[in-house]
C-alpha positions as CSV (number, residue, x, y, z in Angstrom):
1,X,95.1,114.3,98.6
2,X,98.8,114.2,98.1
3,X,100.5,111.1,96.5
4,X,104.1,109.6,97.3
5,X,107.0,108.4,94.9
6,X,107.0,104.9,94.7
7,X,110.7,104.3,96.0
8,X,112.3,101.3,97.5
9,X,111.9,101.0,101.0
10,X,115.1,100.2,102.3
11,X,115.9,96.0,103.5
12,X,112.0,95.4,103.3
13,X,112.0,94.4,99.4
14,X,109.1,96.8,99.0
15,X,108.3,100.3,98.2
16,X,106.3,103.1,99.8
17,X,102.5,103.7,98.4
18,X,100.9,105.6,96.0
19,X,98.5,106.3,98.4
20,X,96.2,109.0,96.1
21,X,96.0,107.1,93.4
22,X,95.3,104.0,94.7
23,X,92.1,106.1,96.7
24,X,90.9,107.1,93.2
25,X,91.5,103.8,91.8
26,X,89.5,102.2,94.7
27,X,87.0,105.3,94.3
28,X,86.3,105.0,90.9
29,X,86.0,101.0,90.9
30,X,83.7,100.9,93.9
31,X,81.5,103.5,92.4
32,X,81.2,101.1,89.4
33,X,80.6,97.9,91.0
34,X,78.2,99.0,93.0
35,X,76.3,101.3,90.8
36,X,75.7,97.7,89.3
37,X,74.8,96.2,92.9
38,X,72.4,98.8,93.8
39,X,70.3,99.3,90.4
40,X,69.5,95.5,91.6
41,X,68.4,96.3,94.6
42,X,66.3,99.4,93.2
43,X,64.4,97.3,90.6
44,X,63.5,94.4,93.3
45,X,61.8,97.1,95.1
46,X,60.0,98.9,92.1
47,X,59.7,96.0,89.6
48,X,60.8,92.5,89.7
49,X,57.4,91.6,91.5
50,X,55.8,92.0,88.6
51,X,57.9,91.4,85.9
52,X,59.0,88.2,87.1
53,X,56.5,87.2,90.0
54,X,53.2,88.3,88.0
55,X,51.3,85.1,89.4
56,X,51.7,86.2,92.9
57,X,49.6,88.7,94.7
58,X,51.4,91.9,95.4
59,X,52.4,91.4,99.0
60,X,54.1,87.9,98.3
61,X,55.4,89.2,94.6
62,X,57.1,91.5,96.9
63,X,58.4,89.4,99.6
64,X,60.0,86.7,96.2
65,X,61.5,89.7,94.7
66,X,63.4,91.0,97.5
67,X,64.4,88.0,98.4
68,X,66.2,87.5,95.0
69,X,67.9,90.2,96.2
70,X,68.8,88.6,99.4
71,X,70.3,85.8,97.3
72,X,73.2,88.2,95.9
73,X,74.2,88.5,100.1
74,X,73.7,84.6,100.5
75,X,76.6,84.2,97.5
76,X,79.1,85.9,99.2
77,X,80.4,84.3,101.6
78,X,81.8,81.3,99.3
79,X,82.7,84.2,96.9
80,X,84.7,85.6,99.9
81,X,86.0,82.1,101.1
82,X,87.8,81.5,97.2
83,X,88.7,85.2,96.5
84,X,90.2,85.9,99.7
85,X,92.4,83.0,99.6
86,X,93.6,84.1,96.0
87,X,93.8,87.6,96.8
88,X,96.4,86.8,99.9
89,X,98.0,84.5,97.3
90,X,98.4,86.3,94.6
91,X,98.0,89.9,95.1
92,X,95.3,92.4,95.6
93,X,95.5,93.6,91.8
94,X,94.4,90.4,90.5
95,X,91.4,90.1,92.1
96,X,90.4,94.0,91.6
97,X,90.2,92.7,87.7
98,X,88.6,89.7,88.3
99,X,85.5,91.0,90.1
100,X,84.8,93.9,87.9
101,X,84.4,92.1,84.7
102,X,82.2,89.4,86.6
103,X,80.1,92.1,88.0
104,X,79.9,93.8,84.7
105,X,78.7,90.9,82.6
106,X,76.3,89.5,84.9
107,X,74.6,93.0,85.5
108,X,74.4,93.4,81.5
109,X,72.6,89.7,81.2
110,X,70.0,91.2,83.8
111,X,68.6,93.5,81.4
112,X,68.6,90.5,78.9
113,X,66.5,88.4,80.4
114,X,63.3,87.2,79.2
115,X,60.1,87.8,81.5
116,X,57.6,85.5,83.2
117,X,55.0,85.3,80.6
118,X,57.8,84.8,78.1
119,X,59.1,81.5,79.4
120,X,57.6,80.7,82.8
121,X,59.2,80.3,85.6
122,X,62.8,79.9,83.8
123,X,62.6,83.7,84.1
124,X,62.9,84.0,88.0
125,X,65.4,81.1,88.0
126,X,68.1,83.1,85.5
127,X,67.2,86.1,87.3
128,X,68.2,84.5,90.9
129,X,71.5,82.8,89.2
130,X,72.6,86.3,87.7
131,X,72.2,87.5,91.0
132,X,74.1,84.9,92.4
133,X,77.2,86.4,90.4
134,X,76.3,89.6,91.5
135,X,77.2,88.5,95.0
136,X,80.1,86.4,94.3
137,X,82.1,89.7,92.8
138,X,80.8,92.0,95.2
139,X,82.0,89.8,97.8
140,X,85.8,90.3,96.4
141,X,85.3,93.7,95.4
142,X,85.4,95.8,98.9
143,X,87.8,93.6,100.1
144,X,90.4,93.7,97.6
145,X,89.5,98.0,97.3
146,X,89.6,98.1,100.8
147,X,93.3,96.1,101.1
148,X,94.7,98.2,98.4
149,X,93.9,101.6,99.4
150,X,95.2,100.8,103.6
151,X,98.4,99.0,102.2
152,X,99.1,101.9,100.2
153,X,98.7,104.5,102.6
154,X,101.0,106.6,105.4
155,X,100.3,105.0,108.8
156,X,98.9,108.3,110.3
157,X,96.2,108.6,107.6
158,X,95.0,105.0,106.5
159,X,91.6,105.8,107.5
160,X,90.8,109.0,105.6
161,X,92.6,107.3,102.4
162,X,90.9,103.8,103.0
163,X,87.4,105.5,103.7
164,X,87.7,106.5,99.2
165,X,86.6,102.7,98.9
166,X,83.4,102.8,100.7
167,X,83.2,107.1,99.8
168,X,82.9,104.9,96.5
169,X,80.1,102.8,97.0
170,X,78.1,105.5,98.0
171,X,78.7,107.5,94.7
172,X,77.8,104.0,93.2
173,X,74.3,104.2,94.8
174,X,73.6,107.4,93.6
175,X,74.8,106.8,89.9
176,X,72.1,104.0,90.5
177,X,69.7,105.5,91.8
178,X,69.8,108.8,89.3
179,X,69.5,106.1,86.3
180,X,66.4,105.2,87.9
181,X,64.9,108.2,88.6
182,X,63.8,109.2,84.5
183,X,62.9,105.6,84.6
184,X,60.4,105.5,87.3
185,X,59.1,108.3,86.0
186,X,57.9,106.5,82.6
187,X,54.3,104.8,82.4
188,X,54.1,101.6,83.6
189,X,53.5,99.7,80.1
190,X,57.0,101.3,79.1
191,X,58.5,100.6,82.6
192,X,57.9,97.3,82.6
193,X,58.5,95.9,79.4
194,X,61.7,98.2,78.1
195,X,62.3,100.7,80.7
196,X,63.9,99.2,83.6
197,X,66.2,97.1,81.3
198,X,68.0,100.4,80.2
199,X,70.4,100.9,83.5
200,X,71.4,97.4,83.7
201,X,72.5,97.5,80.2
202,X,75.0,100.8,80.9
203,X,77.0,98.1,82.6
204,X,79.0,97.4,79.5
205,X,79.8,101.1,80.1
206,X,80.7,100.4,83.5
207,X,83.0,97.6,82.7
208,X,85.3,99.1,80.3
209,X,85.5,102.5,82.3
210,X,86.8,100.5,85.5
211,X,89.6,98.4,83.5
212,X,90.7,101.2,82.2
213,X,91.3,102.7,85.7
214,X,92.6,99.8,87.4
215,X,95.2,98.7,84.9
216,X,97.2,101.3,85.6
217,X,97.6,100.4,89.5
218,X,100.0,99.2,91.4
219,X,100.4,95.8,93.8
220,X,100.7,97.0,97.3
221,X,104.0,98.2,98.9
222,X,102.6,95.8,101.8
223,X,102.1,92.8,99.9
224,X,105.5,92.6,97.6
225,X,107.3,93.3,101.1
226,X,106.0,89.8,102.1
227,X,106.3,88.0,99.1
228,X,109.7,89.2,99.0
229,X,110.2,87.9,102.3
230,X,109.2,84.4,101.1
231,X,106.0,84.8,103.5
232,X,103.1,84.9,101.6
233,X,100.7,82.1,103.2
234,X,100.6,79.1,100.8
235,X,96.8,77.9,103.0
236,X,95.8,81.8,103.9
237,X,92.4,80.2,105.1
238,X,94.2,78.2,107.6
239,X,96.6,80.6,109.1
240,X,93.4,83.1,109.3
241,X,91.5,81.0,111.3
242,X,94.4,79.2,113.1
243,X,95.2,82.5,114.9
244,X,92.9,85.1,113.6
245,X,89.2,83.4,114.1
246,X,88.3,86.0,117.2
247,X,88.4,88.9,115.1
248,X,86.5,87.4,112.1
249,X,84.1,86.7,114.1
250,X,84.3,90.4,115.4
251,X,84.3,91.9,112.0
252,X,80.6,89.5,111.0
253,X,78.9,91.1,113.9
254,X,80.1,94.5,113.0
255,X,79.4,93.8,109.5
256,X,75.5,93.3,110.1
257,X,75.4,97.5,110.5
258,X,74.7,97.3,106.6
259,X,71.1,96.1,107.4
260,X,70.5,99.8,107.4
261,X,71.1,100.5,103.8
262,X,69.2,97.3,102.7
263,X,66.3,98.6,104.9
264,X,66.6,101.9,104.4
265,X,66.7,101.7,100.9
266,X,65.3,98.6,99.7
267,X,62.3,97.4,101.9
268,X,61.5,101.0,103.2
269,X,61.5,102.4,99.5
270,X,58.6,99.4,99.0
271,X,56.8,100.0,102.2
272,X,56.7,103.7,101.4
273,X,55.1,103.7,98.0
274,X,53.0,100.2,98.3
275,X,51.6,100.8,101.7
276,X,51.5,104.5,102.2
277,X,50.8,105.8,98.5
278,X,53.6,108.3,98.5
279,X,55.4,108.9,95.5
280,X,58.5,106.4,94.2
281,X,60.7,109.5,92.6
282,X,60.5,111.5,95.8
283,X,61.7,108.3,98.4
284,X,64.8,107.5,95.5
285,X,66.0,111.6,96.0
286,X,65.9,111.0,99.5
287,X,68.5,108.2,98.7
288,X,70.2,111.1,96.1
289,X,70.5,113.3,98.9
290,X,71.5,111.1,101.8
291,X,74.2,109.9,99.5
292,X,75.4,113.4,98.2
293,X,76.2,114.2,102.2
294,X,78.0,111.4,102.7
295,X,80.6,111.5,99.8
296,X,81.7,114.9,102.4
297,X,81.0,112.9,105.6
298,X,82.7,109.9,105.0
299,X,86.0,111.1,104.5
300,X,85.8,113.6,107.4
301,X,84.6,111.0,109.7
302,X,87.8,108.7,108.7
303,X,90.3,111.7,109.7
304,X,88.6,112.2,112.7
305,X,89.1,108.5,113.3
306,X,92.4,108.6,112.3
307,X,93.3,111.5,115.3
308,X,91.0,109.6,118.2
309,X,91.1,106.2,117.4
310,X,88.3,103.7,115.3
311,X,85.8,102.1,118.3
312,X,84.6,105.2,119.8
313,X,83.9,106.8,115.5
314,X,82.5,103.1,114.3
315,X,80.6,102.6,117.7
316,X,78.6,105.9,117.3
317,X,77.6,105.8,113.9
318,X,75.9,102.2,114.7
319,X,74.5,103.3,117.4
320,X,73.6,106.4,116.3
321,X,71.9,104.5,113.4
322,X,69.9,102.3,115.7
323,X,67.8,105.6,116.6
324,X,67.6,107.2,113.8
325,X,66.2,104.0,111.9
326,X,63.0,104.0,113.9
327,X,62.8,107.5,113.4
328,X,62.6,107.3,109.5
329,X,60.2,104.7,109.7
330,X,57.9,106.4,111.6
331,X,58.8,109.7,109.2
332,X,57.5,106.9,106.4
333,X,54.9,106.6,108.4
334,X,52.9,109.9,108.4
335,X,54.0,111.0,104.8
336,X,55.2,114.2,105.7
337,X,57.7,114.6,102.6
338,X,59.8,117.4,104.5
339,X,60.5,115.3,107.5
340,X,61.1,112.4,105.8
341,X,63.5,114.3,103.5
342,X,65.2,116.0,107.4
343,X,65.5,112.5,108.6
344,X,66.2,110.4,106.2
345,X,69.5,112.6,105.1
346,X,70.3,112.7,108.8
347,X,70.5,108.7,108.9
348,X,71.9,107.9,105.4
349,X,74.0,111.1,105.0
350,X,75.7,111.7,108.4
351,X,75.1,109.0,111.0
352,X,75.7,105.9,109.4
353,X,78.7,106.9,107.9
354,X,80.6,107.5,110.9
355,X,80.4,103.2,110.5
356,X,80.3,103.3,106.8
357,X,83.3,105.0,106.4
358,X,85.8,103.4,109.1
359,X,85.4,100.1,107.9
360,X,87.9,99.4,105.6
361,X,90.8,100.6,108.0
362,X,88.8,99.5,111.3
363,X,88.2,96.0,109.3
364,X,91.5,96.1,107.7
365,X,93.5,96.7,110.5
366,X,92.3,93.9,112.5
367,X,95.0,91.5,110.3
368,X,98.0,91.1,109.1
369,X,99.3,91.5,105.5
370,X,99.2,88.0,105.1
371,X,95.4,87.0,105.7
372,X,94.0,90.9,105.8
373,X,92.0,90.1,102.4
374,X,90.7,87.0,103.5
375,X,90.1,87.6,107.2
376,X,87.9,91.0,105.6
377,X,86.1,89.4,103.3
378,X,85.0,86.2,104.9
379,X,84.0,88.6,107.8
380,X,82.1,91.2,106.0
381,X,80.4,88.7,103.9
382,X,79.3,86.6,106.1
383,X,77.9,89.9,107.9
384,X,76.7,91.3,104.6
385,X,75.0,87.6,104.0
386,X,72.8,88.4,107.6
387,X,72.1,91.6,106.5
388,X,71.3,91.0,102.7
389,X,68.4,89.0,103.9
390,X,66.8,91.8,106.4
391,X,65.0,93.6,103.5
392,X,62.9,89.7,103.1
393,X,62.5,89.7,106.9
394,X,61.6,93.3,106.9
395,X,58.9,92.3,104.7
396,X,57.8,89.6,106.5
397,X,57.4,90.9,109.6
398,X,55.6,93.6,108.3
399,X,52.8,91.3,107.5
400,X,50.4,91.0,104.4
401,X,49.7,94.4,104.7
402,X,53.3,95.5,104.8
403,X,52.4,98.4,107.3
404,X,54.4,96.7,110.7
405,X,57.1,99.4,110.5
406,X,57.4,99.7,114.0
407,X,58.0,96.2,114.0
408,X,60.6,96.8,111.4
409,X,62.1,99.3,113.5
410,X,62.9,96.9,116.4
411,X,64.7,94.6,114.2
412,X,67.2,97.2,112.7
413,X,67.5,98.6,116.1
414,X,68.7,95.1,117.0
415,X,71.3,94.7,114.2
416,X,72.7,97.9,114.7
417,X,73.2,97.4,118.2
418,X,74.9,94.3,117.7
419,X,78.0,96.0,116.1
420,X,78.5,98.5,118.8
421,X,79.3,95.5,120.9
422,X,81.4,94.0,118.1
423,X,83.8,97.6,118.1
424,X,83.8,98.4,121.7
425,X,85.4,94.7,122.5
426,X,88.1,95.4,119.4
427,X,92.2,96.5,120.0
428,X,92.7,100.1,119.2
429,X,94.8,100.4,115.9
430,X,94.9,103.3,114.6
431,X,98.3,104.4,115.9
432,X,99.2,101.4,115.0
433,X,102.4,100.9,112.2
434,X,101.1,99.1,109.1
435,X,103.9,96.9,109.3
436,X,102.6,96.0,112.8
437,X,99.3,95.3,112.2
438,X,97.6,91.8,113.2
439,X,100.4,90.8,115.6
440,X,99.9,89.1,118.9
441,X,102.2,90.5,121.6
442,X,103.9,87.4,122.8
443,X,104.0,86.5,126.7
444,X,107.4,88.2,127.5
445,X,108.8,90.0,124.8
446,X,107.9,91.7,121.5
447,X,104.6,91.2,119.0
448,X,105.0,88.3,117.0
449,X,103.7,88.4,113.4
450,X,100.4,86.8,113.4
451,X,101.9,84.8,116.7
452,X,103.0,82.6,114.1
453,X,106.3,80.1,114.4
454,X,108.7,80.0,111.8
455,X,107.0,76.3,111.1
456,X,103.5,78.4,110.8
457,X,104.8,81.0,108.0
458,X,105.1,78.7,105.5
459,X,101.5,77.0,105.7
């Protein structure tokens, strides 16, 4: 990656990007906050049944623990609804700070908490409000990464330098899943009582590590051109959905591709060593590995998205998804370690991110500088929200023996399929200036910024 001087750009009150380091930044951060997401979703799988559910027989302990993982999606939305609007107020920065800290703090308190035969049913209860907070930061966090790194970037390459925020997130599931794998490993007296406590406790670790990268980051050349302008959006909810509801809508349904890494990786991990016996260490490497192949095929992916446009890139890896996603359950299926291994990193590693990847810039791009925090968030949350909640649906329709994987299979099939719609019916942006981005072409003459009237600009 090469960086550019941050200069004044010339009558537009701004100055050009730093576009390299604000892909580490974003990199760095996202591999952080989600390291703290996904050692959540890990020990729902693995543990929270019976740390917290003991009461319950093992199917249902199950079905309550992941959906207290589902809960962490279901608190997005509003967290997306009050940090968009403050993040198109007052500056992507702001908000970068704001969710890593909350992230941080509610993760550590996870591996704090008391267990059910310690005080009842107050146990489940702190658990589900932690996780509450989980979501609410995680629903900034992407957003506000995602903003940063297009806004700083050259128009030609915004989705190879954009795609560092979600090359990110995958790092962050590894870092997660590699704390977990020396745990698993431990006898279950150990693992239950001190063990799984230990990787949510390293958020402290995570916490400081992130401010320390952030604070040296700059605002976006995009957003101080408009506040210099005078047009930052004093309602950015209402201009949004004034003029921009269509592709909010668009980005939801696009969004609910992420039902394949809660599947894949939360209720397959569960169906995989509670139905079919196979070992818990060897399903989290599969994780390892499809993660380690996509930190290289995100970013290539992006570039290639960046030359031939985002639909046809973000369209293929759902679809492409879709397939594959009955094919590693049926891998699952007949324990064959080396064809789950050939599959699974096949799905997780190359195919979804061809999706994974493009969405910051393919998400991004839909909106103007103005609402593009808001309009992604609100979208991908309420998309994430949908798609938080298939691991608890998985499970249910699975049945009480939790071997319906076929069944399973149609339903991810489904809500991959649904974002390939979602992209096909999108505009084309990828040749698109940044400056350009989100406007209507008026009737008879040129784009108009967010179609807005003078009157508009200064809701």
């Amino acid at each position: 990656m090469t960086d550019t001087p941050r200069t004044p750009v010339p009558g537009a009150g701004g100055v050009q990007g730093q576009p390299r380091k604000a892909a580490i930044a974003a990199w760095v951060g996202s591999a952080l906050e989600y390291y703290d997401f996904f050692i959540y979703g890990t020990a729902a799988a693995l543990i929270f049944g019976r740390v917290f559910f003991p009461e319950s027989d093992p199917a249902s302990a199950t079905l309550l623990s992941l959906a207290t993982f589902g809960v962490g999606y279901a608190a997005r939305p509003l967290g997306a609804f009050v940090l968009g609007h403050y993040g198109d107020r007052l500056g992507r920065k702001k908000i970068l700070f704001f969710t890593l800290v909350l992230m941080g703090v509610s993760t550590f308190l996870v591996g704090c908490l008391p267990t059910y035969d310690q005080v009842g049913v107050l146990a489940p209860a702190l658990l589900v409000t932690l996780r509450l907070l989980q979501g609410l930061s995680a629903a900034g966090e992407q957003a506000s990464a995602g903003s940063m790194t297009l806004e700083h970037a050259p128009a030609h390459l915004r989705g190879y330098y954009s795609s560092f925020t979600l090359n990110g997130t995958q790092a962050g599931q590894i870092f997660a899943t590699l704390a977990f794998l020396p745990i698993a490993a431990l006898p279950d007296e150990d693992l239950l009582t001190w063990g799984w406590r230990i990787p949510f406790w390293f958020s402290v670790v995570v916490a400081v590590v992130g401010y320390i990268i952030r604070r040296r980051m700059e605002e976006t050349p995009e957003f101080e051109r408009v506040a210099a302008e005078g047009t930052v959006a004093k309602m950015p909810l209402a201009v949004l959905f004034r003029h921009q509801w269509a592709d909010v809508v668009r980005v939801t349904a696009a969004a609910l591709y992420a039902s394949v890494s809660t599947i894949a990786g939360v209720w397959a991990l569960a169906f995989a060593t509670d139905s079919v016996g196979l070992d818990r260490s060897a399903l989290l490497w599969v994780a390892v590995a499809g993660n380690c192949v996509a930190l290289i095929a995100i970013p290539l992916w992006a570039r290639l998205s960046d030359r031939v446009g985002r639909r046809p890139v973000f369209a293929f890896g759902s679809a492409g998804s879709a397939v594959l996603m009955v094919a590693y359950l049926w891998a699952i299926s007949t324990g064959d370690y080396v064809l789950i291994f050939t599959v699974g990193i096949l799905l997780l590693g190359v195919v979804c991110s061809a999706a994974n990847g493009l969405q910051p810039a393919f998400y991004g791009e839909m909106f103007s500088t103005r609402v593009r925090l808001s309009g992604m968030a609100i979208g991908t949350q309420i998309g994430y929200g949908i798609a938080g909640f298939s691991a608890t649906l998985a499970a249910w329709i699975a049945g009480p023996e939790g071997d319906n994987w076929l069944g399973v299979a149609g339903l991810s099939a489904v809500l991959c399929l649904i974002p390939v719609v979602a992209a096909l019916t999108a505009r084309e942006t990828a040749h698109t200036p940044t400056a350009d981005l989100g406007r209507v072409p008026a009737p008879n003459g040129p784009a108009a910024d967010d179609g807005l009237t003078d009157a508009a600009r200064r809701d």
